[in-house]
C-alpha positions as CSV (number, residue, x, y, z in Angstrom):
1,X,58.0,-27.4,-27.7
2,X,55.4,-30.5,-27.1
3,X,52.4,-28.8,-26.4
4,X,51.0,-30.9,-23.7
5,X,53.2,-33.7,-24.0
6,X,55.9,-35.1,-22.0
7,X,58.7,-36.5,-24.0
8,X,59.8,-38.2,-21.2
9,X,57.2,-40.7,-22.1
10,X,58.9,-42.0,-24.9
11,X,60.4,-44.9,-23.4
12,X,62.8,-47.8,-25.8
13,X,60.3,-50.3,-27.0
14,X,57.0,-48.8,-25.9
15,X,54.3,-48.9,-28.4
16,X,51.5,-45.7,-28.7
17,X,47.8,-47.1,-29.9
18,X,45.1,-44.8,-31.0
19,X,42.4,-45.2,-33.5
20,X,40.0,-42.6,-35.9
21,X,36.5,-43.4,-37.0
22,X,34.4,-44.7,-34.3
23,X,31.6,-42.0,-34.7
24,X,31.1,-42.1,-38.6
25,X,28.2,-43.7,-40.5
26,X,30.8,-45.3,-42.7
27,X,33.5,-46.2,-43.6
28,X,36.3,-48.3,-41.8
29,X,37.3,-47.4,-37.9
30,X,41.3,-46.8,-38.8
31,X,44.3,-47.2,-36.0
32,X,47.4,-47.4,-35.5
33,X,50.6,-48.4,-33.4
34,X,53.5,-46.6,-33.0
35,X,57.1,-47.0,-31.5
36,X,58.9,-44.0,-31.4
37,X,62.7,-44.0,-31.1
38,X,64.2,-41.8,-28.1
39,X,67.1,-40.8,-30.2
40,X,65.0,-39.1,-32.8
41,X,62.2,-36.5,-31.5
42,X,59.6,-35.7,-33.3
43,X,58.7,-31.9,-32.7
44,X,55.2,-30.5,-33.0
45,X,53.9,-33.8,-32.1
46,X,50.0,-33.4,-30.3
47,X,46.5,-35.0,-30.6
48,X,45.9,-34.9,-34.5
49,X,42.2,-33.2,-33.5
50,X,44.4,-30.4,-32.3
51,X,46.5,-30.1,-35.1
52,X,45.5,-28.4,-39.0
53,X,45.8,-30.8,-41.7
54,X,48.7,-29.5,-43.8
55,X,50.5,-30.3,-40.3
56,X,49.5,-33.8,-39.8
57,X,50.4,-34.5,-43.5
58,X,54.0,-33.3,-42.5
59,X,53.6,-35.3,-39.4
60,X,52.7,-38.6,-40.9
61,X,55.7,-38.5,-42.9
62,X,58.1,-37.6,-40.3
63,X,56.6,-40.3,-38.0
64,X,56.7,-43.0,-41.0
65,X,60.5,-41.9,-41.5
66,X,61.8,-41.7,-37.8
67,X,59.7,-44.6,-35.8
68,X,61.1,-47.6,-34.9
69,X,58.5,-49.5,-36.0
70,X,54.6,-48.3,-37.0
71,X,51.5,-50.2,-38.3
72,X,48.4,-49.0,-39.7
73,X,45.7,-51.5,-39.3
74,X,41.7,-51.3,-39.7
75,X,38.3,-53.5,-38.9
76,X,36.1,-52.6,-41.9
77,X,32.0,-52.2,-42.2
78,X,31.3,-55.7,-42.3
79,X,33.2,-56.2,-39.1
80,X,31.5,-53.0,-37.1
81,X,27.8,-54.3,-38.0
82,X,29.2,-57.9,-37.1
83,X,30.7,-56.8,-33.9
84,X,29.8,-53.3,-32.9
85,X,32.2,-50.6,-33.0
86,X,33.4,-51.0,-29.7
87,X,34.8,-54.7,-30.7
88,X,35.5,-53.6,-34.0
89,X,37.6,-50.8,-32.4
90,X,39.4,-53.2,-30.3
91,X,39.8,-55.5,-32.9
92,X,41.3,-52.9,-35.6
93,X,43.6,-52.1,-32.1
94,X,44.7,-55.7,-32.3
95,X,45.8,-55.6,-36.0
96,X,48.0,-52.6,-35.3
97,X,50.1,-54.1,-32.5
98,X,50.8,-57.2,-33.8
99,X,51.5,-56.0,-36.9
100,X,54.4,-54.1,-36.3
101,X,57.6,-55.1,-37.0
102,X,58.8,-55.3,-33.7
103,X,57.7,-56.6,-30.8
104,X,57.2,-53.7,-28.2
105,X,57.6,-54.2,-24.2
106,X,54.6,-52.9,-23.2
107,X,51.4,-50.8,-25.3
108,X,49.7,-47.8,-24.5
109,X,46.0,-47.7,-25.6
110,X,43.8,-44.4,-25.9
111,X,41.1,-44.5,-24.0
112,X,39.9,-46.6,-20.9
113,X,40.2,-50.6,-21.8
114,X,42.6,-52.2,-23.8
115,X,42.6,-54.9,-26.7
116,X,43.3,-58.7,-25.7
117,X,47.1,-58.6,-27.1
118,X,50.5,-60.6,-26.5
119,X,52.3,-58.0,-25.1
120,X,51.7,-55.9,-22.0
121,X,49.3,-53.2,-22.1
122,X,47.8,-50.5,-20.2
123,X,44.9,-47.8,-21.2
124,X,45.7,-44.3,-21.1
125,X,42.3,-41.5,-21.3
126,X,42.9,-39.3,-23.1
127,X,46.3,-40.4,-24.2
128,X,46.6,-38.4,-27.2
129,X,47.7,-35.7,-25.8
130,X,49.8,-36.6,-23.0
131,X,51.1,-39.4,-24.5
132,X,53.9,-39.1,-27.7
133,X,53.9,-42.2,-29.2
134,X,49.9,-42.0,-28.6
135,X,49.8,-38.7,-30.7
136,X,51.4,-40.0,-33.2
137,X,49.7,-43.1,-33.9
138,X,46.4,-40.7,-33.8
139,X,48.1,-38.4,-36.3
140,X,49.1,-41.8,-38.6
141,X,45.2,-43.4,-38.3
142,X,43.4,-39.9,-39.0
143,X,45.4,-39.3,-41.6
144,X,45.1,-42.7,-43.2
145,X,41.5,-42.5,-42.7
146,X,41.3,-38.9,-44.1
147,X,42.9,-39.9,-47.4
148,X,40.7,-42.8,-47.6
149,X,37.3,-40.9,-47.7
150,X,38.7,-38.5,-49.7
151,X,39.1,-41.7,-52.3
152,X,35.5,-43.0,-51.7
153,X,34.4,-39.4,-52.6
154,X,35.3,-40.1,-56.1
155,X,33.5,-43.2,-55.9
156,X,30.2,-42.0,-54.3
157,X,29.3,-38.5,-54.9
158,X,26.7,-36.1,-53.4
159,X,27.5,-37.4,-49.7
160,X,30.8,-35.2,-49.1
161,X,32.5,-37.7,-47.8
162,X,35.8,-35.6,-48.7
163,X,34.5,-32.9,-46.2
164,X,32.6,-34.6,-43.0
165,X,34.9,-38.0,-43.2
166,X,31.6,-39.9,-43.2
167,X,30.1,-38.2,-39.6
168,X,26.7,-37.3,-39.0
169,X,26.9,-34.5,-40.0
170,X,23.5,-32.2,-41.2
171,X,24.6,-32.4,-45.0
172,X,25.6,-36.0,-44.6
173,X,22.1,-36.8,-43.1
174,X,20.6,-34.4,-45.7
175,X,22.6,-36.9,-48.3
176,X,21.7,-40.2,-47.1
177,X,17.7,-39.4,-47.0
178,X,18.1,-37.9,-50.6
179,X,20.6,-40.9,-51.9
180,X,20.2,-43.3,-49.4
181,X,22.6,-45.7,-47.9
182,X,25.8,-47.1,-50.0
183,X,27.5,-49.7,-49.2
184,X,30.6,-48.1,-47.6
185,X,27.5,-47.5,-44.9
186,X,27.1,-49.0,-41.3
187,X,24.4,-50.6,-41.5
188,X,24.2,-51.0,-37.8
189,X,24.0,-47.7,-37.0
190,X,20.6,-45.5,-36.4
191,X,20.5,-43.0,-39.3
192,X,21.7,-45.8,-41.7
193,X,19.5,-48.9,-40.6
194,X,16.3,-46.2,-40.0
195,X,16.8,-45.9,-44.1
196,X,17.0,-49.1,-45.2
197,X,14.0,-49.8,-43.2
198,X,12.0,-47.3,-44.4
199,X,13.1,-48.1,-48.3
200,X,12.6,-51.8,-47.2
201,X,16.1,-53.3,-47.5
202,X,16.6,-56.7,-44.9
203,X,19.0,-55.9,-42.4
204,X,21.3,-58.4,-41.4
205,X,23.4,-57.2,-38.5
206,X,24.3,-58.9,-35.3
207,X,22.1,-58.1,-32.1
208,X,25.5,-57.1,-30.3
209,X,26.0,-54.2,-32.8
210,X,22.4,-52.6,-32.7
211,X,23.2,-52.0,-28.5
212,X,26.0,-49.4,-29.6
């Protein structure tokens, strides 16, 4: 049984767009686009924030084997301090459609406002988990995402990156005042930019990014 979603939904050609990582203080914001194919259902398919991890690890391949067509894409730090998240995000959104490798009819987007694309689109709140092709691009991006600070763990110890996925969390603050900022860090963001000033560091972030 979908839990929440209707199946119905999955419509020939119709892309699902979702994206993980707009709350962290590092690290890139992830997404992804997804077309799933109305021949092959995907059960146990729901918002990935809903779901444990073992089973969107299952999920991630199924959807990777079974989709018509999928694309993971990405706006990295650089790009969020340049931007601000919410362009970032819309950016990263942008990758993800017109990277897959076929050209859908029409894109659902998470949330309320969609990317400038050159296909049809059309926001859907809280899409992830009403919408299938939606949950499964959330499951493919958080997944993605997960694995990634898992890596950067290994590369910056002491933060637990592995466990809070880079949000501001009370241990992850604890961290950054005790380590300070790395460069996997947002340097737009409060926590992050209230360090470097204190330790000194020039800031060189866009004016657009310090209003998120």
């Amino acid at each position: 049984m979908q839990f929440g979603l209707d199946f119905g939904l999955v419509e020939e050609l119709v892309a699902g767009v979702d994206e993980v990582g707009r709350g962290p203080l590092c690290g890139p914001v992830v997404t992804a686009a997804v077309i799933l194919d109305p021949a092959r259902p995907i059960k146990g398919l729901n918002d990935s924030k809903k779901l444990s991890e073992a089973r969107r690890e299952a999920l991630f391949d199924e959807i990777c084997e079974k989709a018509v067509a999928w694309c993971i894409a990405r706006a990295e730090v650089e790009e969020i301090d340049q931007l601000n998240i919410l362009h970032a995000t819309m950016l990263a959104m942008q990758r993800a459609v017109e990277g897959l490798s076929v050209t859908p009819r029409l894109a659902l987007i998470d949330g309320n406002r969609c990317p400038q694309l050159s296909v049809p689109s059309a926001p859907v709140i809280q899409g992830d988990g009403q919408v299938p092709a939606i949950a499964a691009a959330s499951i493919l991006a958080k997944v993605s995402r997960d694995r990634e600070m898992q890596a950067l763990d290994l590369c910056y110890p002491g933060y637990g990156l592995a466990g809070h996925k880079g949000y501001p969390t009370p241990s992850h603050l604890e961290a950054l005042r005790r380590l300070g900022p790395t460069p996997i860090h947002r340097r737009s963001f409060a926590p992050v930019r209230a360090m470097l000033e204190q330790t000194g560091i020039a800031i060189e972030v866009s004016a657009s990014a310090l209003l998120v």
